[in-house]
Steps between C-alpha positions, in 0.01 A plus 500: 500500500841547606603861619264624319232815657168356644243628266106441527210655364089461561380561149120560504259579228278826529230296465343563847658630829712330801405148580540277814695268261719774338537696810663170641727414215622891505539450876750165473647651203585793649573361819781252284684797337503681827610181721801452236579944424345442172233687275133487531389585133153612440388485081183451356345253208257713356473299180131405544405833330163456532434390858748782688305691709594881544629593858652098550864595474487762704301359731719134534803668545384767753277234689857325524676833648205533780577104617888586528591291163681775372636457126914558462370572091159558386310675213537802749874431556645345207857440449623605161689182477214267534196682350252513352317371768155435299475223264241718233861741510754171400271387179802544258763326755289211468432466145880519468541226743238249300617574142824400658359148629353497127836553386650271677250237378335418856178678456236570226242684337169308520232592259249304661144680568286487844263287343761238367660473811183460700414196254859340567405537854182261444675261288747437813251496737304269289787241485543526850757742531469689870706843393535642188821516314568654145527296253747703325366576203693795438815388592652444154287726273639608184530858394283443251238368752547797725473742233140298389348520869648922514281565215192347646581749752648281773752707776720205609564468895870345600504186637811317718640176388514303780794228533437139473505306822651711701540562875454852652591486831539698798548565873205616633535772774194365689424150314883392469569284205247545201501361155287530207528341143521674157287265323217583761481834388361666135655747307359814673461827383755757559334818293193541403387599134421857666918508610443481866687243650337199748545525824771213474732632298527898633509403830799285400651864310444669813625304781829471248508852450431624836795246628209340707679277695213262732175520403159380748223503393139286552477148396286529241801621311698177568377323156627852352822427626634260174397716255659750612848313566458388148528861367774549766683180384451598158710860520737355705375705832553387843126467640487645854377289802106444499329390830119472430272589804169316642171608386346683845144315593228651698342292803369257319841390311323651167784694324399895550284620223330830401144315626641482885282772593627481881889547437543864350750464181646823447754676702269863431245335676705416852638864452138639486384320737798572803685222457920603642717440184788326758268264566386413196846445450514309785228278419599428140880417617330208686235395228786225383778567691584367885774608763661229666383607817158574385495871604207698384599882466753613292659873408609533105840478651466186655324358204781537261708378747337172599395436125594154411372411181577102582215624754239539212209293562463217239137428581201751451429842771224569638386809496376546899308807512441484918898464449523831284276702746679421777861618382296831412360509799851418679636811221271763670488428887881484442516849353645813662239741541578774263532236242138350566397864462640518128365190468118468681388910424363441157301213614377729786417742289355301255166444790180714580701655759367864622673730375562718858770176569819664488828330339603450842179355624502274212865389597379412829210331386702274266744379772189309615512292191820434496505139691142463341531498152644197211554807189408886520146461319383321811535838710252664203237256562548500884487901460192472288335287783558687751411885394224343207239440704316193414110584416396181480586170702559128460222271635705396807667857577102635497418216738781594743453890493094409555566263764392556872859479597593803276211712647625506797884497436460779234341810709773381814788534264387819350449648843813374604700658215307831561662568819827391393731791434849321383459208259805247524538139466473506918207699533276271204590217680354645832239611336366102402629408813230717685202410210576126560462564898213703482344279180598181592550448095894379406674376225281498155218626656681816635737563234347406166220766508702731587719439189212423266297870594898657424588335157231260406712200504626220748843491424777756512739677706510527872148736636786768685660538124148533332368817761837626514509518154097607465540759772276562832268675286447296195515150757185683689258572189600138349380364829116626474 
């Protein structure tokens, strides 16, 4: 690559909105250009017409923005030298590029029909071949044979030729040393009869236009690779450097699907749902790349400076989940107060909470949470089951408020808290303290009543938090 600018680009389709998988190829990506003072490009392949989905663009690139992968060139930002930065915008730039591959006598219009092809498909099969090739029946038609097939009303698509026994090969960024074989490969299509191009060939426009200088991307696109340094090879373009990615797997060692209903897959989701975007970013840095010391939290900062991409992972990630909510967790208790604020009040706000609580109140109120909770919807729930009182309870949480122990703990706490005229941490304590003596009930069977007649459950925070939070008066008519 020479002197030449560091330029990548994540290239998604608006086909659906910010993936684990994407969101971690933008993240190296950007994390490369940013490691090297190079360009992070962000341009979409909105070819498949039918299956964009409105809001996708918008909602990929600004799902990016929240996690810190911030775009040097976008659809929002373009530079006039590299745009357009949509493929449906370049349709005419890529025609011109595969009539000149026509002209030049390395590609081909191909007249065949769905239904031939799928027959020429059986007939390999049949004799045992494993992936279909074609046959090249179209290579050397005559324009007398063209003309025939135009007036049945054929549209031709444009095939490549592909060269005869020849060796693409190439140093992969994360694989090292890879090599593939021309006469593995078929003469693939490179526009469609509708003049869109495959995904192949305009990806192989772009890159060259956009001066895309290292591209990573997700295995799956390794077999991709040849093809597409075939077209390069073909115009006489210098390919950049590819380094192909492992798949991420969930806990199992399954690669992550659409079906793994207990990893959410969309970055809209974690944002929803009070996940921090740094660590997100965090997390993803380490889903398939390792410090050499094996540190755990990292800053943006130090991520693009300790990227390595010789660090890549070659074998598959697991995506830890227990892993993810504990950097999140680590995110919040780590935060400076007025920045927890920002971040916890809409998730306060979101709960049954009375509506006398002042801002302030609330505030104070979610500074209890802050060492409790793994994302902000947790304090929502906690909220809900503290000031939604539960009308009906659980088999065991019935037996325990109904036992003989309770009876008698109950009416001694309430009594207790009646007299008490300043409610602290100090004074609660004192308070069980005195009910134990008196009682002779501790542990379970002087606590858990207690907490099951206030929220209706047997787990949560700590009893001073819950009648601090309550207040003398509500505590008292919860107690009855």
């Amino acid at each position: 690559m020479g002197d030449k600018k560091v330029r990548v680009r994540y290239a998604p389709s608006p086909t659906g909105y910010l993936h684990i998988g994407g969101a971690r190829s933008a993240l190296f990506n950007f994390l490369y250009a940013k490691k090297y003072n190079g360009d992070f490009v962000f341009r979409i392949e909105d070819t498949d017409i039918e299956r964009n989905i409105p809001g996708a663009e918008e909602s990929q690139l600004h799902d990016l923005i929240w996690l810190g992968i911030i775009p040097d060139e976008s659809t929002e930002n373009p530079n006039p030298k590299y745009g357009p930065y949509r493929q449906t915008e370049k349709l005419d730039i890529y025609k011109k590029y595969a009539q000149k591959l026509v002209d030049m006598g390395v590609a081909y219009e191909c007249y065949c029909t769905e239904e031939e092809l799928a027959e020429m498909k059986e007939d390999q099969l049949a004799n045992g071949v494993k992936s279909f090739k074609y046959n090249r029946h179209c290579l050397n038609l005559t324009e007398e044979e063209k003309e025939k097939y135009r007036k049945e009303g054929r549209k031709p698509t444009i095939r490549i030729k592909m060269m005869e026994n020849h060796e693409f090969k190439f140093h992969d960024l994360v694989r090292g040393d890879v090599k593939f074989n021309s006469n593995d490969i078929g003469d693939f299509v490179i526009m469609k009869s509708n003049g869109i191009p495959t995904y192949n060939f305009a990806v192989v426009i772009d890159d060259h236009l956009m001066e895309i200088t290292h591209v990573l991307r997700g295995e799956e696109h390794l077999s991709n690779t040849p093809k597409q340094l075939q077209i390069y090879e073909y115009f006489g373009w210098e390919p950049p450097q590819f380094g192909h990615m492992t798949i991420i797997v969930n806990s199992n060692g399954k690669k992550l699907s659409k079906r793994d209903h207990d990893i959410l897959q969309f970055m809209s989701q974690y944002k929803n749902l009070g996940y921090v975007p740094e660590a997100i970013f965090n997390f993803l840095f380490l889903l398939g790349w390792t410090s050499d010391d094996n540190k755990e939290i990292f800053t943006k900062e130090e991520a693009i400076k300790a990227f390595d991409p010789s660090r890549l992972s070659s074998s598959p990630s697991m995506f830890d989940n227990k892993r993810l909510l504990w950097t999140n967790q680590y995110y919040i208790k780590h935060m400076d107060n007025e920045k927890y604020f920002e971040f916890i009040m809409p998730f306060v706000k979101k709960a049954n909470i009375p509506e006398t609580l002042s801002d302030d109140e609330l505030k104070n109120i979610s500074l209890i949470f802050k060492n409790e909770i793994e994302i902000g919807q947790n304090i929502t729930d906690m909220l809900n089951d503290i000031f939604v009182r539960k009308t009906e309870l659980g088999e065991e949480e019935a037996m325990i408020v109904n036992s003989n122990s309770a009876k008698i703990v109950i009416p001694a706490f309430k009594k207790k808290l009646e007299e008490l005229t300043l409610i602290n941490q100090d004074t609660v304590k004192s308070i069980f303290k005195e009910v134990q003596k008196e009682t002779g009930f501790k542990g379970k069977d002087l606590y858990m009543p207690i907490r099951i007649k206030l929220t209706g459950s047997m787990h949560g925070i700590e009893m001073f938090n819950i009648i601090d939070i309550l207040g003398k008066e509500e505590t008292l008519s919860r107690l009855i």
